[in-house]
C-alpha positions as CSV (number, residue, x, y, z in Angstrom):
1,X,-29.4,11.5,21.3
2,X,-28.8,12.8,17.9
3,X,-30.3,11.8,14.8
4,X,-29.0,9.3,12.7
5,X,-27.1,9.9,8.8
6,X,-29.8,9.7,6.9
7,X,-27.8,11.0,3.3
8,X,-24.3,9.8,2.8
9,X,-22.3,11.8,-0.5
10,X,-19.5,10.4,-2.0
11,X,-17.4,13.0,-4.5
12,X,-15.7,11.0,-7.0
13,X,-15.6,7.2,-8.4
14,X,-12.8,5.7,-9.2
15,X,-10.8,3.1,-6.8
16,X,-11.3,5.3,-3.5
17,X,-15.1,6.5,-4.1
18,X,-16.1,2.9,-5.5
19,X,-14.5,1.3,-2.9
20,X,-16.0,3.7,-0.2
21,X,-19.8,2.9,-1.7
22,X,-19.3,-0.8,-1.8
23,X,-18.1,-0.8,2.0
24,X,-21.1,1.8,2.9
25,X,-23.6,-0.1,1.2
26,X,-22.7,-3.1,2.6
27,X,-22.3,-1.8,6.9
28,X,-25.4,0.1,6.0
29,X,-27.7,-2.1,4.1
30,X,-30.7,-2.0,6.9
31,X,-30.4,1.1,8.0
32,X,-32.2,3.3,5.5
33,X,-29.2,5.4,4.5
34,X,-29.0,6.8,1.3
35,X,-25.7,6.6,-0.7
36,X,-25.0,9.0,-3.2
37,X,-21.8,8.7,-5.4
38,X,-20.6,12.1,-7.9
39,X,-18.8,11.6,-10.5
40,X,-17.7,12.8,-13.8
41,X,-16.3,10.9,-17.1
42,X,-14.8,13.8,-18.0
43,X,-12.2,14.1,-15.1
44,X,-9.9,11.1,-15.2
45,X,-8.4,8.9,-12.5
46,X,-5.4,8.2,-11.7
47,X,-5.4,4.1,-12.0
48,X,-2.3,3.0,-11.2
49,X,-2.6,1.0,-8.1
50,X,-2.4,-2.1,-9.5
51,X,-0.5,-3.8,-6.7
52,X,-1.9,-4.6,-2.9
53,X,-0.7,-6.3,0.3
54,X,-2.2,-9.7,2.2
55,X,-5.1,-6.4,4.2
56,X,-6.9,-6.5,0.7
57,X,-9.1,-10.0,1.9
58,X,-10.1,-7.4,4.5
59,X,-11.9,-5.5,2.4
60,X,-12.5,-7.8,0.0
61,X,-14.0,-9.9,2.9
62,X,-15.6,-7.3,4.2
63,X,-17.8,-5.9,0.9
64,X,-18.5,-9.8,0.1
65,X,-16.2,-10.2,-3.2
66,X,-15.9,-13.8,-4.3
67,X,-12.4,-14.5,-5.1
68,X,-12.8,-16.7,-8.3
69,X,-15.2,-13.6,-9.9
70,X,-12.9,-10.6,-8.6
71,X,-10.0,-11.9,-10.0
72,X,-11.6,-12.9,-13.3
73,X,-13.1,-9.1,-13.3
74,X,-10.0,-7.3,-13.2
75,X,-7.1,-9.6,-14.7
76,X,-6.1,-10.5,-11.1
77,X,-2.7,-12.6,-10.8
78,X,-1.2,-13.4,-7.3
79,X,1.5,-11.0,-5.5
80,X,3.3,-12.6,-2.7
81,X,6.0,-10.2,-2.5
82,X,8.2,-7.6,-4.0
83,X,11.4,-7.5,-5.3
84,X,13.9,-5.2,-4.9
85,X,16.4,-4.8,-8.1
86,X,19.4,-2.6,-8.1
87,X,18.9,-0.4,-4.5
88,X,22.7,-1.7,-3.4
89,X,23.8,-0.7,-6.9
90,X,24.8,-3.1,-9.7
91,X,23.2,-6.7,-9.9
92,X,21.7,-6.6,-6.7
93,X,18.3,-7.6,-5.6
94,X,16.6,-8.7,-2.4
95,X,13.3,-9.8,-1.6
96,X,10.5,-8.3,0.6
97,X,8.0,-11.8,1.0
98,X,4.2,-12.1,2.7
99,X,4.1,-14.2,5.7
100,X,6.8,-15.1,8.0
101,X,10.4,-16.2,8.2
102,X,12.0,-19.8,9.5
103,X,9.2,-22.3,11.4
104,X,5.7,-21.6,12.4
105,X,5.1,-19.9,15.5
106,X,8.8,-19.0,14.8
107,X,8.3,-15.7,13.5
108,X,9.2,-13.0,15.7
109,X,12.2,-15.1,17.3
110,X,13.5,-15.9,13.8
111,X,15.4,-12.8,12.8
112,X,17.3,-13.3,16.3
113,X,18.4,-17.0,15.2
114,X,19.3,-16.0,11.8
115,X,21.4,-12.5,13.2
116,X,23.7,-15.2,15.7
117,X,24.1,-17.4,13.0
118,X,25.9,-14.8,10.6
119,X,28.0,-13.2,13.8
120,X,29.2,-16.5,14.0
121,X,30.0,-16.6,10.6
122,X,27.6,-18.6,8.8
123,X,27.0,-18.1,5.2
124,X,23.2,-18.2,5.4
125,X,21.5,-16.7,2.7
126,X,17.9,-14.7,4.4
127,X,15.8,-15.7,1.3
128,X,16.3,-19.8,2.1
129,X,14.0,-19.1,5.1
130,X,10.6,-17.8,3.7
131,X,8.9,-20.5,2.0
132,X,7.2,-17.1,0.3
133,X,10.1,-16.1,-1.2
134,X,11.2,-19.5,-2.5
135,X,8.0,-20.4,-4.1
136,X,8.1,-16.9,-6.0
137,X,11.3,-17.4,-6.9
138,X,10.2,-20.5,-7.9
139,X,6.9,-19.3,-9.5
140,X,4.8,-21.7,-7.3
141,X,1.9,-20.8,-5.4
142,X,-0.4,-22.0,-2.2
143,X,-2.6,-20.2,-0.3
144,X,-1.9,-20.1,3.4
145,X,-3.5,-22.4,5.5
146,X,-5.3,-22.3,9.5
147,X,-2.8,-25.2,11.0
148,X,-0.7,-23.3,12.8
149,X,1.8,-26.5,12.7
150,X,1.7,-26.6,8.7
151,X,5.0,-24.6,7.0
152,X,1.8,-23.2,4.9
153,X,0.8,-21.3,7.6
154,X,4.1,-18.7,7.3
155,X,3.0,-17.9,3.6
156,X,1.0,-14.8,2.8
157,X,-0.1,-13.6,-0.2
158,X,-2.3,-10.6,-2.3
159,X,-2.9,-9.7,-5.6
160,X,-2.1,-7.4,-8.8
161,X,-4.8,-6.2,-10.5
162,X,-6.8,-3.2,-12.6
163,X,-7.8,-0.8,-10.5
164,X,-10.1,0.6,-13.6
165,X,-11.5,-3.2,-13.5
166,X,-11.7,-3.3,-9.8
167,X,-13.7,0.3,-9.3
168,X,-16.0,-1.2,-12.2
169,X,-16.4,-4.4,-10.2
170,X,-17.4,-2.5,-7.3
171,X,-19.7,-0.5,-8.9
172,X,-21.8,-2.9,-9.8
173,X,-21.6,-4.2,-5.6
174,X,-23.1,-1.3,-4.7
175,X,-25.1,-0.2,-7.4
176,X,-27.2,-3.8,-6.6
177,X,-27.6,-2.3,-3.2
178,X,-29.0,0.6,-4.0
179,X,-26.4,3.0,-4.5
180,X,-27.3,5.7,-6.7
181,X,-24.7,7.3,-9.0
182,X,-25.1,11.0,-10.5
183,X,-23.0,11.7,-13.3
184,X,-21.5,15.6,-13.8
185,X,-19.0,18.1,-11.8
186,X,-19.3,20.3,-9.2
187,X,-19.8,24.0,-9.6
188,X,-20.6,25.2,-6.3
189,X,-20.8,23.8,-2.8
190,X,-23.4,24.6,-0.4
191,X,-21.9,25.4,3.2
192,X,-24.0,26.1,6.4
193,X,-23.0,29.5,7.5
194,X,-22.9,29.0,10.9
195,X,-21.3,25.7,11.3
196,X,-19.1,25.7,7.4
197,X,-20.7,22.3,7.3
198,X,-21.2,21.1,3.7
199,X,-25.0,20.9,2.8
200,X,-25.1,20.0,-0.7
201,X,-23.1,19.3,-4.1
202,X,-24.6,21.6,-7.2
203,X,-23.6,20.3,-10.1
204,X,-22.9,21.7,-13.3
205,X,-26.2,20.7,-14.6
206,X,-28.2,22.3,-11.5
207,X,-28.8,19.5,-9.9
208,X,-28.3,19.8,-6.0
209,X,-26.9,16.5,-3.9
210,X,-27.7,17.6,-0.2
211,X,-26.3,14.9,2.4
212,X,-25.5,14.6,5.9
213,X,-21.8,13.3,5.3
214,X,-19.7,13.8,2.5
215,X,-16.8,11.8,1.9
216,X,-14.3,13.7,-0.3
217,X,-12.4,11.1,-3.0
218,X,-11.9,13.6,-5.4
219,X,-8.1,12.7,-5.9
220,X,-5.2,14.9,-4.8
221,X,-6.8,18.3,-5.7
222,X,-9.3,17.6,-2.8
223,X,-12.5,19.7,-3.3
224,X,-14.1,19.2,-0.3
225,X,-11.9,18.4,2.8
226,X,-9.0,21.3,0.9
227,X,-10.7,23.4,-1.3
228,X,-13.3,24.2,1.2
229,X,-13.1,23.0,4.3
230,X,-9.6,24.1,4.2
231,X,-7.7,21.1,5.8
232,X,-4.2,21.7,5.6
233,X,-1.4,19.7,3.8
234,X,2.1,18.6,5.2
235,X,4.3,18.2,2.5
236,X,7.0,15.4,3.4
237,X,9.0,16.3,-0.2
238,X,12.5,16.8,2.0
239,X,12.2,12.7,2.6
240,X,11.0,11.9,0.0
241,X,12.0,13.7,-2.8
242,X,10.1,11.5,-5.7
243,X,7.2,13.9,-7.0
244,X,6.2,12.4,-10.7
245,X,5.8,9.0,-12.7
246,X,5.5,7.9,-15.9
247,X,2.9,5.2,-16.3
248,X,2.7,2.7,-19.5
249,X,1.1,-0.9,-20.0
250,X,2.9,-3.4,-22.0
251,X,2.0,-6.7,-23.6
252,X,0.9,-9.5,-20.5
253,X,3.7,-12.3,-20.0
254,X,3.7,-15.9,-21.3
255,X,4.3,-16.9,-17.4
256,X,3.0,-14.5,-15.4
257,X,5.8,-13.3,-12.4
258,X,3.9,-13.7,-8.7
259,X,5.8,-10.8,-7.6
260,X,5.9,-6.7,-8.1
261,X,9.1,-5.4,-8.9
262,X,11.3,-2.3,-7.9
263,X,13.7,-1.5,-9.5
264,X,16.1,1.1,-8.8
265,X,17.3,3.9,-11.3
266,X,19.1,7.0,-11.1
267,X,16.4,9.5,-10.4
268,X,13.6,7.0,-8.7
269,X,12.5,3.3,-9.2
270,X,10.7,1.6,-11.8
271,X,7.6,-1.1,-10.8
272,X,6.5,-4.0,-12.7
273,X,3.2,-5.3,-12.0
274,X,1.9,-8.4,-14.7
275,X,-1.7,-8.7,-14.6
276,X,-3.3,-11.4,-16.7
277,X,-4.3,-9.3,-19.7
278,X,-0.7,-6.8,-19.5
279,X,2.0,-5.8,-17.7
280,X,2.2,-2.5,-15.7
281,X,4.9,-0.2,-15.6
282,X,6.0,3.1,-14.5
283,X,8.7,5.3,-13.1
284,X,8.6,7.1,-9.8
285,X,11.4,9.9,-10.2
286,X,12.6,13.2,-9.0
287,X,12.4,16.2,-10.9
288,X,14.8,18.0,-9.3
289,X,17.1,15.0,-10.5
290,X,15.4,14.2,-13.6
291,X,13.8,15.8,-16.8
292,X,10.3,14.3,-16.9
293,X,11.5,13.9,-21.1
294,X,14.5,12.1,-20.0
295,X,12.1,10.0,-17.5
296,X,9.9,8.8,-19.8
297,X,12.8,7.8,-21.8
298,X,14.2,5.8,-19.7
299,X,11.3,3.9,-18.9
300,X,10.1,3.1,-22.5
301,X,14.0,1.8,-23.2
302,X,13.8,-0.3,-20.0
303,X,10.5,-1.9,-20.7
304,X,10.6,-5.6,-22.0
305,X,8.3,-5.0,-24.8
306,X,7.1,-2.0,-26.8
307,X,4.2,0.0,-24.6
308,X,0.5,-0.4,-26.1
309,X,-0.4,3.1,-25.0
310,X,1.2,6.3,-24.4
311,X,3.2,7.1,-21.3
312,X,1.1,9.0,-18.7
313,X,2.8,11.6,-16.4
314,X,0.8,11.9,-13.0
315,X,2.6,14.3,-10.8
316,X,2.1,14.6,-6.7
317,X,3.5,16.1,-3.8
318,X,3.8,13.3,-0.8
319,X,2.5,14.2,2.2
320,X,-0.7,14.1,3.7
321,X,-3.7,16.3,5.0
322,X,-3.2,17.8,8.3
323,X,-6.8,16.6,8.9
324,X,-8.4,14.2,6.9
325,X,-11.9,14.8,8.8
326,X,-13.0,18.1,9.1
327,X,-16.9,18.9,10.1
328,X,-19.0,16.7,8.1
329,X,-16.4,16.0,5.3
330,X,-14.2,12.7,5.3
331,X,-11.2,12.7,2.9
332,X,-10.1,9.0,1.7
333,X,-7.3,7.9,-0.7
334,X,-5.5,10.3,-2.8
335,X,-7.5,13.3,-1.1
336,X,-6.5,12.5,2.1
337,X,-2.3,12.6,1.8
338,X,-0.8,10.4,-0.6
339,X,2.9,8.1,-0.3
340,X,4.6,6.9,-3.5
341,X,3.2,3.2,-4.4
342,X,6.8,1.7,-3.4
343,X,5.2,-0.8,-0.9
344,X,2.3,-0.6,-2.4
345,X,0.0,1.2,0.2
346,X,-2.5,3.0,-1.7
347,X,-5.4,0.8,-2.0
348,X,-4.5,-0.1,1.8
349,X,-4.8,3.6,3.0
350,X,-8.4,3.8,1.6
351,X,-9.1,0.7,2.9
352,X,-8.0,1.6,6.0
353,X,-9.6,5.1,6.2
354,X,-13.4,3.3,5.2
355,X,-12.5,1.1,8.2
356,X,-11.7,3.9,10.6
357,X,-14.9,5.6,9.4
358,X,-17.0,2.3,9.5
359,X,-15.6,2.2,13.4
360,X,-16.3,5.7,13.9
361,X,-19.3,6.4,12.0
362,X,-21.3,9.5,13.1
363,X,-24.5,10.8,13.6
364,X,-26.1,14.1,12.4
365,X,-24.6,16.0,14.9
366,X,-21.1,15.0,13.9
367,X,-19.5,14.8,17.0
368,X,-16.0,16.5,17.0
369,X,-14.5,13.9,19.4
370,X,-15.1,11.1,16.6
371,X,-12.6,13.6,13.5
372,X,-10.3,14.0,16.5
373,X,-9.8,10.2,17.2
374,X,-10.3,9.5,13.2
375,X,-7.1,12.4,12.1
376,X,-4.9,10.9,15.4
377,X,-5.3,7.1,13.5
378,X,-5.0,8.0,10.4
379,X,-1.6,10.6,10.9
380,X,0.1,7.9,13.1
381,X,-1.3,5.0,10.3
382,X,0.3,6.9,7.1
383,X,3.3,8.3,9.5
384,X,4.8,4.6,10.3
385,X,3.8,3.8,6.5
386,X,6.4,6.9,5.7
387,X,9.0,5.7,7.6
388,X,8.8,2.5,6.1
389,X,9.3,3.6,2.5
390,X,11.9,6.0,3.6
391,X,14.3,3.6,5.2
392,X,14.4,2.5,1.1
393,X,15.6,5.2,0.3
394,X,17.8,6.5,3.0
395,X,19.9,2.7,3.7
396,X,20.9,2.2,-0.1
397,X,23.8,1.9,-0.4
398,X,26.0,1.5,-3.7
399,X,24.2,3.8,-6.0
400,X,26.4,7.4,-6.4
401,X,23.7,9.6,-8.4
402,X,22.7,12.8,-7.1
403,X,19.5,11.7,-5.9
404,X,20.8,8.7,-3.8
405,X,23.5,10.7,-2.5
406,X,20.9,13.1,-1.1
407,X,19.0,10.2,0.3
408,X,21.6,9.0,1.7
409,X,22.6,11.5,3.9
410,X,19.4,13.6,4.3
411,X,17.7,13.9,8.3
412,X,14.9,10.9,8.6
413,X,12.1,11.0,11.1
414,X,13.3,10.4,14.1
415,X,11.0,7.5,14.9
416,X,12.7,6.2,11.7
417,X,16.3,6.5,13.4
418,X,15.4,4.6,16.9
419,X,14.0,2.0,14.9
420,X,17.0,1.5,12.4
421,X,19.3,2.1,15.6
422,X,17.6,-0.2,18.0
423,X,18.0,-3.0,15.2
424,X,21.4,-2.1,14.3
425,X,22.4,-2.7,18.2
426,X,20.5,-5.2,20.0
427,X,18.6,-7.3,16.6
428,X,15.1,-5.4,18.0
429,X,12.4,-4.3,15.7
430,X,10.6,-2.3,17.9
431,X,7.0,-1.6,16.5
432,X,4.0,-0.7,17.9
433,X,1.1,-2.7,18.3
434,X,-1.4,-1.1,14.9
435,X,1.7,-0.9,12.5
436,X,0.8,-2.2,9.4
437,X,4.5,-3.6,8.4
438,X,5.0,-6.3,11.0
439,X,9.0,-8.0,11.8
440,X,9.3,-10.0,9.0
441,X,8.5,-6.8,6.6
442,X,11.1,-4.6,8.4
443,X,13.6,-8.0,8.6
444,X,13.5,-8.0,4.9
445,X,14.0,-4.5,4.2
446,X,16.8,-3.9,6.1
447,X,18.5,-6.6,5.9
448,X,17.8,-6.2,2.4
449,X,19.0,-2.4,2.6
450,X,22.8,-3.8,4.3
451,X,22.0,-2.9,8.2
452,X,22.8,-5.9,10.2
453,X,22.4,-6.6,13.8
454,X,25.4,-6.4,15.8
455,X,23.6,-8.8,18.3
456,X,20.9,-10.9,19.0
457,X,18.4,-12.0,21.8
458,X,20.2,-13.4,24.7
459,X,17.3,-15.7,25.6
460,X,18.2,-17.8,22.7
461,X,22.1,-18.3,24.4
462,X,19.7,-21.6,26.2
463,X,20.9,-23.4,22.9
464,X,24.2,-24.0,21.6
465,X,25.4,-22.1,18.8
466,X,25.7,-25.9,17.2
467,X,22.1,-26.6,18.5
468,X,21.1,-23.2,16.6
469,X,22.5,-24.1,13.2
470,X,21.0,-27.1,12.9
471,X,17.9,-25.7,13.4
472,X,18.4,-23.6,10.9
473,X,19.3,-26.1,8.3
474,X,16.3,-28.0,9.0
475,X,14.7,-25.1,8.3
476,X,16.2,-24.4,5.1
477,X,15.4,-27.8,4.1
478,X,11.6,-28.3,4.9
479,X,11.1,-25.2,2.9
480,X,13.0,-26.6,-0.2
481,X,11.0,-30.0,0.2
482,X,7.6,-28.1,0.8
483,X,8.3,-25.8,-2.7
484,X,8.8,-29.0,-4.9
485,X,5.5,-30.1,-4.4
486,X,3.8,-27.3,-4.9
487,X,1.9,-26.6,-8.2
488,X,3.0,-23.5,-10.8
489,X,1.5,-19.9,-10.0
C-alpha cells in the first residue's frame, strides 16, 4: 500500500482556494496532513459569484459554518429563486423557484397534471403552484421543513452573498485548523522528470512550497493543471456565445428582493443580486454583438441607482478543461472550465469538484484510475450544467437582435435536443440520476422559455379531467393561504 498525502498545496485564495482549504482542513483534521495555501494580493480575483443554489448547506454543512455568523460575515440575504425578465421579448418574465411544484410528494407527477389541464384549455398560470415562487413574489420567507406532509416541505431556498466576504470567512475556518497561508507568486514550478509530477511552488521570494498534491485554483489562466501540466481546453463559445461582463455594485435596497434576476438584453443578460450592504450587477454579453464601451453603457443606464465603484470588465472563454486532474494536480473553479453565472453554478462547481476530490482522495502514488473516474464526473457534471443554460438561450423566443437570432437557430448538444424533444412530445423530463437541475428546474425553464408538452402521462387518465382540476385548485389555494401567514423576507 502506498503512502499516505502527507503535503497538500493549494495555488490561489479567493472563493475556490478558500473554499478548498476549509473543506481539506476539515476531512483531514486527524490525519496529519499539511495544508498549504499560495497566494498573492497583488493578482486579483474575480468576485462575482455572489449568487448560489439550495447544494451550498452542503458545503456549508460540510466545513461546519453556522448560519446566523456566515450570513452576518458576508451580507448574506435569502435567494429562493431567479427571475427571468425580458427572454420572450417585451414585458415578459417567468420564474425559475427552489423546491417543488403542486402538493408534497407531488413533485415529479406535477408537471403531468398541470400539462392536461392547459390541453384541456385551462387558464392555469405555472407560478400559482410553487409556494416558492409565491412567497418571493410576495417577499415572504420560511425555511423548508422535514414533514414531508407540510406544503413547507416543497420550498427550497439559498443565499446571495460576497464572495470577497465569504473567502475571508473561510479563511479564518481553516486558518484555526492549522492551515498555513504563504503570501507571494510563483516563478517557477518544480516538476519530477520522470513522472512531470509537480514537486514544489518557488515563489518569487525563493521560498520553495514542495507538496504531494497540488490543487490548482489559480482562476482561468490555470498555472498548474494548463500552464504545465498541459490539460487541454474545450471551448464551447459556438453555444454559448457570451465571452465578457461588466461588473458594478450599487447602493443595497430598502427591502431587500429574495430573488436573483436575469434580465435579457440585446447582446447578453443583465443579473441583479441584493446583498444586505449593496446590490450586485453586471452584464454578461457577446462581443461579437456588442462593443464592451457600448456594454458597459448599457448597464450603468439600466441600473437603479448610480454605481459606487467603477465597472469591472472580466473576460472568459466558456468551456472547460479536457482534464481537470492530471498527475498530482487538481483543477477547481474557474481553472477547471468555467459556464456563465446564468443559473448561478460557479460556487456549485467548486463545491462539487472538493466533493469529488474528498470522495476520491489519493495517496502518494496517485493512482491514475482515481483522475480517470474524477475528469468522467466532473465532464458529464459541467456537461448537463451546459445544456441547461443553453436551452436559455436557444428557446427564446421574441427577441430579434443578432445575437438571439443566432441562438436561436444555432446546433445544441444533442443530449440538449432529446431532452427538449422528449418533453415537447410525451410531457417527459428525462434526466439522469446525478443531474444537478432536477424536474421542477427544467419545468420552469421551459415552460418558461414557451415549449409545452403536447401530452401528458397516461397513468394519470385513472382521474377525470374534472377530478384533475379540482385538484389543482386546491392546490392553488393552500399555497395562497400558506403565503399569508408567513412573515416578510
Amino acid at each position: 500500500m502506498a503512502e499516505p498525502i502527507r503535503n497538500v498545496v493549494i495555488l490561489g485564495g479567493g472563493t475556490a482556494g478558500w473554499m478548498t482549504a476549509a473543506a481539506l482542513s476539515k476531512a483531514l483534521e486527524r490525519s496529519g496532513t499539511a495544508i498549504t495555501l499560495v497566494e498573492s494580493e497583488e493578482i486579483g480575483t474575480v468576485g462575482v459569484g455572489e449568487a448560489t443554489i439550495p447544494t451550498i448547506h452542503w458545503f456549508n454543512s460540510l466545513v461546519g459554518l453556522d448560519e446566523a455568523r456566515f450570513m452576518a460575515d458576508t451580507g448574506a440575504t435569502w435567494k429562493l429563486g431567479i427571475e427571468f425578465r425580458g427572454w420572450q421579448g417585451g414585458d415578459s418574465a417567468y420564474f425559475h423557484p427552489f423546491g417543488t411544484y403542486g402538493s408534497p410528494g407531488d413533485g415529479a407527477m406535477f408537471p403531468h397534471r398541470l400539462a392536461r389541464a392547459w390541453l384541456g384549455g385551462e387558464d392555469a398560470p405555472i407560478e400559482a403552484f410553487s409556494l416558492t415562487t409565491q412567497m418571493a413574489r410576495a417577499r415572504r420567507f420560511a425555511k423548508p421543513v422535514g414533514d414531508p406532509r407540510s406544503l413547507l416541505s416543497t420550498l427550497g431556498y439559498a443565499f446571495h452573498f460576497d464572495a470577497a466576504r465569504y473567502a475571508a470567512h473561510l479563511r479564518m475556518l481553516a486558518q484555526a485548523r492549522g492551515v498555513t497561508r504563504h503570501e507571494g507568486k510563483v516563478a517557477h514550478v518544480d516538476q519530477d522528470a520522470e513522472s512531470g509530477h509537480v514537486r514544489a511552488l518557488v515563489l518569487d521570494n525563493g521560498e520553495r512550497i514542495a507538496g504531494d498534491l497540488f490543487v490548482d485554483c489559480s482562476g482561468f489562466r490555470g498555472l498548474l493543471i494548463e500552464q504545465v501540466m498541459h490539460a487541454g481546453y474545450e471551448d464551447w463559445s459556438h453555444w454559448l456565445p457570451c465571452d465578457a461582463a461588466w461588473a458594478a455594485p450599487s447602493a443595497a435596497e430598502a427591502q431587500v428582493t429574495p430573488y436573483t434576476q436575469a434580465t435579457a438584453q440585446e447582446a447578453g443578460w443583465r443579473w441583479r443580486i441584493p446583498l444586505q450592504h449593496r446590490v450586485g450587477n453586471g452584464y454578461v454579453f457577446s462581443t461579437r454583438f456588442q462593443e464592451p464601451d457600448a456594454a458597459r453603457a448599457l448597464l450603468v443606464d439600466a441600473m437603479e441607482s448610480p454605481p459606487i465603484a467603477d465597472p469591472r470588465l472580466i473576460r472568459f472563454t466558456p468551456g472547460r478543461r479536457k482534464r481537470a486532474w492530471v498527475g498530482n494536480v487538481v483543477a477547481v473553479g474557474l481553472a477547471s472550465g468555467f459556464l456563465e453565472p446564468l443559473e448561478s453554478t460557479s460556487i456549485h462547481l467548486i463545491q462539487s469538484g472538493i466533493g469529488k476530490l474528498l470522495s476520491l482522495f489519493p495517496r502518494a502514488d496517485m493512482n491514475p484510475l482515481l483522475a480517470e473516474q474524477y475528469n468522467r464526473l466532473s465532464a458529464r457534471e459541467i456537461e448537463e450544467v451546459r445544456d441547461f443554460v443553453i436551452l436559455h438561450y436557444h428557446r427564446t423566443q421574441g427577441r430579434a437582435e443578432p445575437l438571439w437570432r443566432h441562438c436561436q437557430t444555432m446546433p445544441i448538444p444533442e443530449t440538449l435536443a432529446y431532452k427538449i424533444e422528449q418533453f415537447r412530445t410525451s410531457g417527459r423530463i428525462m434526466l439522469g440520476i446525478d443531474e444537478l437541475f432536477r424536474d421542477a428546474s427544467w419545468f420552469a425553464v421551459l415552460t418558461g422559455q414557451g415549449t409545452r408538452a403536447r401530452d401528458y402521462n397516461p397513468l394519470l387518465d385513472v382521474m377525470s379531467e374534472a377530478d384533475n382540476r379540482e385538484q389543482l385548485r386546491a392546490v392553488r389555494n393552500a399555497i395562497r393561504g400558506t403565503v399569508a401567514k408567513l412573515p416578510n423576507a
